[in-house]
C-alpha positions as CSV (number, residue, x, y, z in Angstrom):
1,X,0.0,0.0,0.0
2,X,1.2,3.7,-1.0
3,X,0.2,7.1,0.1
4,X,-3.1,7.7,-1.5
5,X,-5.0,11.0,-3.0
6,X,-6.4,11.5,0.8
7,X,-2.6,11.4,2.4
8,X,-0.9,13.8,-0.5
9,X,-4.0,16.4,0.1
10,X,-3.9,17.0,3.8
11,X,0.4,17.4,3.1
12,X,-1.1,20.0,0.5
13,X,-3.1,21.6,3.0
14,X,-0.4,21.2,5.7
15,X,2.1,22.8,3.7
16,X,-0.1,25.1,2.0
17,X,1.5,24.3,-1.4
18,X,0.2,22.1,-4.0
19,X,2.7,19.4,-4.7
20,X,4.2,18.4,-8.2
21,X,2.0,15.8,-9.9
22,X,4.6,14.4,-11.1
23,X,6.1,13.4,-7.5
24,X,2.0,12.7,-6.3
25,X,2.4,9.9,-9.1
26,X,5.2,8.8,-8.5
27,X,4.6,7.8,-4.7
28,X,1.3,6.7,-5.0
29,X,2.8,4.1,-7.2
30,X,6.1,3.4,-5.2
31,X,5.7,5.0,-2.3
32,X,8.6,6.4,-0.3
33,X,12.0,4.5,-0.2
34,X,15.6,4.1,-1.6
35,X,16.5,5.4,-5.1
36,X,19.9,4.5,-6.5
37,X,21.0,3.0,-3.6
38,X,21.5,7.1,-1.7
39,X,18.0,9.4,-2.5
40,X,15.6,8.7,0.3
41,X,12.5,9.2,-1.0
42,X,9.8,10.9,1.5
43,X,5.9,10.6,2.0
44,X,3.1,11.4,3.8
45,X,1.4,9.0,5.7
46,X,4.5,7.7,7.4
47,X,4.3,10.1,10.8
48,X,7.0,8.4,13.0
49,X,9.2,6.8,10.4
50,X,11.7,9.9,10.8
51,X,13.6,8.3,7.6
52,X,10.9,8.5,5.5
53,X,7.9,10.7,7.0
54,X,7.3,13.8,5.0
55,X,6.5,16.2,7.6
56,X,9.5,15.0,9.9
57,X,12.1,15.7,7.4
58,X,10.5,19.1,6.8
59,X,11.5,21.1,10.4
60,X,14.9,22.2,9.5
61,X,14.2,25.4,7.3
62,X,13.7,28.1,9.9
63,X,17.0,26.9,11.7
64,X,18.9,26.6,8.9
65,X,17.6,29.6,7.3
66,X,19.5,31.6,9.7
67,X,22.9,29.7,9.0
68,X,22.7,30.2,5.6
69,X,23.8,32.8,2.7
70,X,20.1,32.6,1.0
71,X,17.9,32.6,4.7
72,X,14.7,33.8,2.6
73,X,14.8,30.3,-0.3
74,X,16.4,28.4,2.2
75,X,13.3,29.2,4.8
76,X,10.7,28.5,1.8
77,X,12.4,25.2,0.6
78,X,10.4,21.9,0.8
79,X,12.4,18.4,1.5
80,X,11.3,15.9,-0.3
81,X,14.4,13.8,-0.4
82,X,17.7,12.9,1.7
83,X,21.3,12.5,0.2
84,X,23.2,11.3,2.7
85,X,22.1,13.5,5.2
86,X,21.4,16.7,2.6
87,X,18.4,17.4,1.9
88,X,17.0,17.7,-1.8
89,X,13.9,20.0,-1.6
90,X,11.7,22.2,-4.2
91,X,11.7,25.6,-4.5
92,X,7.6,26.8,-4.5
93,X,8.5,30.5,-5.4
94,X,10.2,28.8,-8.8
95,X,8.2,27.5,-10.5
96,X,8.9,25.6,-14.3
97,X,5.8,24.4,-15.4
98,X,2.6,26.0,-13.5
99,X,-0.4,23.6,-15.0
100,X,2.1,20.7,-13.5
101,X,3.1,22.3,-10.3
102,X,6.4,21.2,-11.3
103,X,9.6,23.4,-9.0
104,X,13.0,23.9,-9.2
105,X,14.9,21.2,-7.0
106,X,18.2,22.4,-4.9
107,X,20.4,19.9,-3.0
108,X,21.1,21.9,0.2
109,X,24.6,20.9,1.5
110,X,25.6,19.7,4.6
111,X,28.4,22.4,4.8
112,X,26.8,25.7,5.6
113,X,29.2,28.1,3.5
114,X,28.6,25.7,0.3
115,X,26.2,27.2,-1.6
116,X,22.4,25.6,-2.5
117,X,23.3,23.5,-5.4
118,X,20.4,23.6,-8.5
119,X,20.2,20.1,-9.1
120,X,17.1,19.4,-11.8
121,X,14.0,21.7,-12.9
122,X,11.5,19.3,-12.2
123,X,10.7,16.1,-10.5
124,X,10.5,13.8,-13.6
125,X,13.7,15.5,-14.7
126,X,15.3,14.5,-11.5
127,X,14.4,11.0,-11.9
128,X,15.7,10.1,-15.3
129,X,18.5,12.3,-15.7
130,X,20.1,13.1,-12.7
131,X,19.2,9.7,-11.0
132,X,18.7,7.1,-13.9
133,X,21.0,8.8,-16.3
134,X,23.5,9.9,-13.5
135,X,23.8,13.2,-14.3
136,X,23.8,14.0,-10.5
137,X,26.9,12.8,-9.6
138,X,28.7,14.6,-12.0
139,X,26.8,17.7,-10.6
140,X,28.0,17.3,-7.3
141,X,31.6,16.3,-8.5
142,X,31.3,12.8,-7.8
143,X,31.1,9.5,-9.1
144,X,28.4,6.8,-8.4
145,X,28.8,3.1,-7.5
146,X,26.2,2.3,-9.5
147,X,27.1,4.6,-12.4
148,X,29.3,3.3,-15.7
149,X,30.7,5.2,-19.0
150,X,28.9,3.7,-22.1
151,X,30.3,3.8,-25.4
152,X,29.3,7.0,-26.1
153,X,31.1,8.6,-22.9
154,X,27.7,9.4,-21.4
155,X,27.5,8.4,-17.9
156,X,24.7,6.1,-16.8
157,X,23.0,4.9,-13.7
158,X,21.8,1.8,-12.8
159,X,18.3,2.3,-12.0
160,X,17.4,1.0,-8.6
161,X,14.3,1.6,-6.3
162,X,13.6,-0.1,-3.1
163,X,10.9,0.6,-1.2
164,X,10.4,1.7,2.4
165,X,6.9,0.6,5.0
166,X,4.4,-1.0,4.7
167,X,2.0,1.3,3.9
168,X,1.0,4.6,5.5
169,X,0.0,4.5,9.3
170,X,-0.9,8.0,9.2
171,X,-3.0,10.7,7.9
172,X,-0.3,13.2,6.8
């Protein structure tokens, strides 16, 4: 069982944003859990599950706002990920493609003088190419265990998901 229509539209109201339909699709048919073996994939519904719960992972802002070079994007960001302890979170003020709700997506840094890093401009872009096609690792200056140089010289990603819970065990 995933987070259903119910769970993503009391995180809406919660949040007073509407969320991309492009990540609402994308947990209601996966729900939250591991992609590529390092993106921690969050969603409502799991209110306990600190790994995974939506809300949890989405108390840091006003703290860190005050640590940071850019307090005022930093305090409007919205986690919806973890990389190894940084947070990967949409921008609402930035938004790509209105009719989608689709939002520009920043890795925030565990060092605080390292700048917010743009990573994708929209959920389904983060997926395929900065996930599946490995394009984030070279964005971050890094290399992937899971990522390989094809014939081409394009890097690639295995693609890997594994899911997190059972199922939600709450309403938000």
């Amino acid at each position: 069982m995933t987070p259903n229509d119910a769970h993503l539209n009391r995180l809406e109201q919660e949040l007073n944003v509407h969320l991309p339909r492009s990540y609402r699709a994308f947990v209601q048919v996966f729900g939250p859990g591991i992609l590529m073996g390092s993106h921690t994939i969050l969603a409502p519904g799991y209110r306990g599950a600190t790994v995974i719960d939506f809300l949890a992972n989405n108390k840091w802002q006003a703290q860190e706002s005050a640590r940071r070079a850019e307090p005022e994007r930093v305090g409007r960001l919205i986690a919806f990920a973890d990389f190894l302890c940084q947070y990967l979170a949409w921008d609402p003020h930035e938004i790509v493609l209105p009719e989608e709700h689709e939002y520009r997506i920043y890795l925030v840094p565990k060092q605080l003088d390292q700048p917010l890093l743009p990573i994708a401009d929209t959920f389904p872009q983060f997926i395929e190419k900065s996930c599946i096609e490995g394009k984030f690792w070279s964005r971050i200056g890094a290399k992937c265990d899971f990522s390989w140089e094809d014939e081409k010289g394009e890097i690639r990603t295995e693609p890997v998901f594994e899911p997190i819970g059972l199922g939600p065990t709450s309403s938000v």
